[in-house]
Each structure stands twice: as C-alpha cells, then as structure tokens.
C-alpha positions in Angstrom: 115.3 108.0 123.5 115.5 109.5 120.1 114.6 113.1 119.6 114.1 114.6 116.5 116.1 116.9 114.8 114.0 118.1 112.5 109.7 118.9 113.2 107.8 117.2 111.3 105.3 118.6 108.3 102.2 118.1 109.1 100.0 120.5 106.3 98.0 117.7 104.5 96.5 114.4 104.7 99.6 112.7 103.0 102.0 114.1 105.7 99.8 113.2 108.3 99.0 109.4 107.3 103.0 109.3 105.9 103.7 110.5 109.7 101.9 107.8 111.2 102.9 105.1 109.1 106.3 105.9 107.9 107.8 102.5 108.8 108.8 99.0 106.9 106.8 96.9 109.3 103.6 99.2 110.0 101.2 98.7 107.7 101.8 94.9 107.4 101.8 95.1 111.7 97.9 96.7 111.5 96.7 94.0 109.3 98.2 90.6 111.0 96.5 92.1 114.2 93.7 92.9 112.6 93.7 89.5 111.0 94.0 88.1 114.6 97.4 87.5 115.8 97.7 89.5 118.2 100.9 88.5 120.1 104.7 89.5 119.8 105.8 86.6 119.2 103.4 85.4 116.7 103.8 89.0 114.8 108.0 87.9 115.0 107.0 84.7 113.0 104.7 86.6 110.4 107.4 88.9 109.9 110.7 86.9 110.3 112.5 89.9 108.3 112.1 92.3 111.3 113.9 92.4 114.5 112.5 92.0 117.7 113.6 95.3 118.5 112.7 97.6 115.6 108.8 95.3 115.7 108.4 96.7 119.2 109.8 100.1 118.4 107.2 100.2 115.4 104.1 98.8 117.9 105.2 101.1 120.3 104.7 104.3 118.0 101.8 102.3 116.6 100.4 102.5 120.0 101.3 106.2 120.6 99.3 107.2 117.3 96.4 105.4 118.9 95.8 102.8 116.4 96.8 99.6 118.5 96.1 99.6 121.8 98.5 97.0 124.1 97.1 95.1 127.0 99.9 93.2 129.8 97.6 90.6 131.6 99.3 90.4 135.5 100.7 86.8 134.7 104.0 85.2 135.1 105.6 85.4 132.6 103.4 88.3 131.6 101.2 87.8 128.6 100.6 90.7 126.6 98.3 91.3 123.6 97.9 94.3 121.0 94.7 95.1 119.6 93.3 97.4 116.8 91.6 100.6 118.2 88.2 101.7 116.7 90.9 104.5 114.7 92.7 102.1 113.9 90.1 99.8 112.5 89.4 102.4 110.1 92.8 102.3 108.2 92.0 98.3 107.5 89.9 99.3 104.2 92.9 101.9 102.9 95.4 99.4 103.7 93.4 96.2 101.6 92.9 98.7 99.0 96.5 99.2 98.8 96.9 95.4 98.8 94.9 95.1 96.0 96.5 97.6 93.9 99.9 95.7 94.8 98.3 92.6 93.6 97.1 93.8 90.3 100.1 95.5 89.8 102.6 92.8 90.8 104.3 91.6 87.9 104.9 95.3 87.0 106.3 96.5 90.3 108.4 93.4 90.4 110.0 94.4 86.9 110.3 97.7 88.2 111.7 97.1 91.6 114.4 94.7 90.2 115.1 97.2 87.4 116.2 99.7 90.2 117.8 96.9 92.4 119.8 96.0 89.6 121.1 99.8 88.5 121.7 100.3 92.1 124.1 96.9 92.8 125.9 97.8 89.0 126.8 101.4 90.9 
C-alpha cells in the first residue's frame, strides 16, 4: 500500500477540503452517486476516462474520509452499492456551486486551458 512520504498540511479549511478531494475523479464521483448511480460499473460508464483501478482507489479513500459509504449485499456475484453519507451530502451544494461557476465561465476557461495546452505541446 502506499505510504506517504511527506505528512500532510492540514492548518486551514482549504488544506483540509484539498486533502479530501485532491483527485481527478472525486468530485465528479460524489455527484453521479449523489445523482443516483450508485454502482461501479455504472460510475465506469459515467466516467469512461478513468480506470477501473484508480475509480476504486478514489471510492475507496472517498469511503475512508467518510463521505460515501459502500454496502456488498451477500449475493453471487456480489452486488455492491456506494452511497453518500449525511457528511457527504453536505459537499453536494459546494460542489453545484462549483459547477455553476464552470458553466458561466466556460468559454473562458476553455480559452484559457487550450492557451496553456498549446504553450505546453510547443515546449
């Protein structure tokens, strides 16, 4: 398992929250499960970008921050289901917010992001 070298910094509320969701696939995880699709495989198809691998990585420390919780029903094959925790719930309204500022902002953050793609490629 990985250990870290380094400890984290955990003095404010930005280190904290970048702590816990420091992660391509974590913020888009929380709100497909809290829009409902709460198994792996249907949170592999809304997020065909991600490996299996690094999406359960990601759920798993999800889990350990207690914002998801994961359920295994005793089936075969087992079934298994991830839900938001009350915590959790409470990150949905900072993480719309930060959807809507991405979708007013869009056309500029696009511009921007391809600006820096395209200095970075010419390198």
């Amino acid at each position: 398992m990985y250990e870290r070298k380094i400890l984290p910094s955990l003095n404010c509320g930005l280190d904290l929250i970048g702590e816990v969701l420091y992660g391509k696939w974590k913020i888009r995880l929380l709100w497909f499960i809290h829009e409902g699709h709460k198994r792996p495989n249907e949170l592999q198809r809304k997020i065909p970008d991600a490996s299996r691998r690094v999406l359960n990585i990601q759920l798993k420390e999800l889990e350990e921050h207690e914002l998801i919780s994961k359920i295994i029903y005793p089936v075969v094959p087992p079934k298994v289901e991830y839900s938001l925790t009350d915590f959790g719930e409470t990150l949905i309204p900072v993480i719309s917010a930060l959807g809507n500022w991405g979708d007013e902002n869009q056309v500029r953050l696009r511009n921007v992001i391809m600006h820096t793609s395209e200095g970075l490629s010419a390198k």
